[in-house]
Structures are given as structure tokens and as C-alpha cells.
N, CA and C atoms as a LAMMPS dump frame, in Angstrom:
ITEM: TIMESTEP
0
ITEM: NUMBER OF ATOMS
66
ITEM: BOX BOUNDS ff ff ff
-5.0000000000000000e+02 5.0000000000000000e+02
-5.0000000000000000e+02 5.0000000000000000e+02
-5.0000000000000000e+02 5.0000000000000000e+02
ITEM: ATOMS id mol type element x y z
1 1 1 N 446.152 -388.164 -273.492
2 1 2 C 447.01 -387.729 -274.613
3 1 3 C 448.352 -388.452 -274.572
4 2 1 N 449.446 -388.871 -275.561
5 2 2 C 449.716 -389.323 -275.717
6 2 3 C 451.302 -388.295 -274.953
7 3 1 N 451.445 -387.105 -274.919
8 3 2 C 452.331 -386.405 -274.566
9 3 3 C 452.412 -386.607 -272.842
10 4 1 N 451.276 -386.499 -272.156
11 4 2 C 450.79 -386.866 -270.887
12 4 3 C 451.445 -388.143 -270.482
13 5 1 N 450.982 -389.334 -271.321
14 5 2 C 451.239 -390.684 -271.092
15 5 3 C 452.986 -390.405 -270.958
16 6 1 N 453.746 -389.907 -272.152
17 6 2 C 454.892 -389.832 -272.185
18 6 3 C 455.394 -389.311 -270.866
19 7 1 N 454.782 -388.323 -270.225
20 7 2 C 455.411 -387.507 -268.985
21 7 3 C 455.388 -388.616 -267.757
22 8 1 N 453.987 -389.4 -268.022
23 8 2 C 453.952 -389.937 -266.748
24 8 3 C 454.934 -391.103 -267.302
25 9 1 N 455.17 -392.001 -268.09
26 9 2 C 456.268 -392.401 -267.811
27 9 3 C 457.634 -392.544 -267.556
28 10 1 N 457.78 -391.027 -268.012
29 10 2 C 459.302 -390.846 -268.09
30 10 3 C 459.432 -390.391 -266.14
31 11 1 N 458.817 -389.928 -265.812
32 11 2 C 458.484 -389.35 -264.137
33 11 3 C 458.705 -390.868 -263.343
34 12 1 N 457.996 -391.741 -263.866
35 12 2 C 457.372 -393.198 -263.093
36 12 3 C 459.292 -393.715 -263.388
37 13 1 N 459.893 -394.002 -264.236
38 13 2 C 460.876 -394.416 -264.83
39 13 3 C 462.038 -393.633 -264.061
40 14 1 N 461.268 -392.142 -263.969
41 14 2 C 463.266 -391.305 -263.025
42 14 3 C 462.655 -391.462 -261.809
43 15 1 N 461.506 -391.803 -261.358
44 15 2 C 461.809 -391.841 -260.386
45 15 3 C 461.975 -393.118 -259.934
46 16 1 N 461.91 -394.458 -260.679
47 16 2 C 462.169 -395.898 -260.39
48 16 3 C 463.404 -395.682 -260.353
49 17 1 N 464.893 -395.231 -261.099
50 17 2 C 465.77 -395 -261.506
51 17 3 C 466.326 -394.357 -260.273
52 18 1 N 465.737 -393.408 -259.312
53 18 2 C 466.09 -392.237 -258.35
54 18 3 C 466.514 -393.5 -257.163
55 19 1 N 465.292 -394.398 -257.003
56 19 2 C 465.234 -395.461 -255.804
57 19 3 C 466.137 -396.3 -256.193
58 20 1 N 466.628 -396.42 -257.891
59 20 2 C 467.23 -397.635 -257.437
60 20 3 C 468.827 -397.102 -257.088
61 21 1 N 468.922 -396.307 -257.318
62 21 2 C 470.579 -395.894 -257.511
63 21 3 C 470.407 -395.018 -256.109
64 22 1 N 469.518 -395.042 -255.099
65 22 2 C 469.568 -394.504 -253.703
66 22 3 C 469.639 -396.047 -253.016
């Protein structure tokens, strides 16, 4: 589903975002 897809990227994205600013 397209709401799913949205979650997993926004998750994949804070958490790329989490590593880079750690």
C-alpha cells in the first residue's frame, strides 16, 4: 500500500537523518 511505502520511507529517511546528525 502506498501509505505503508510512505511509513517505510519516512522511518528509512529519520532514521538516515538520526545517523547522520549522530
Amino acid at each position: 500500500s502506498i501509505a505503508f511505502a510512505a511509513s517505510s520511507f519516512f522511518l528509512s529517511f529519520f532514521s538516515f537523518g538520526g545517523g547522520a546528525l549522530v
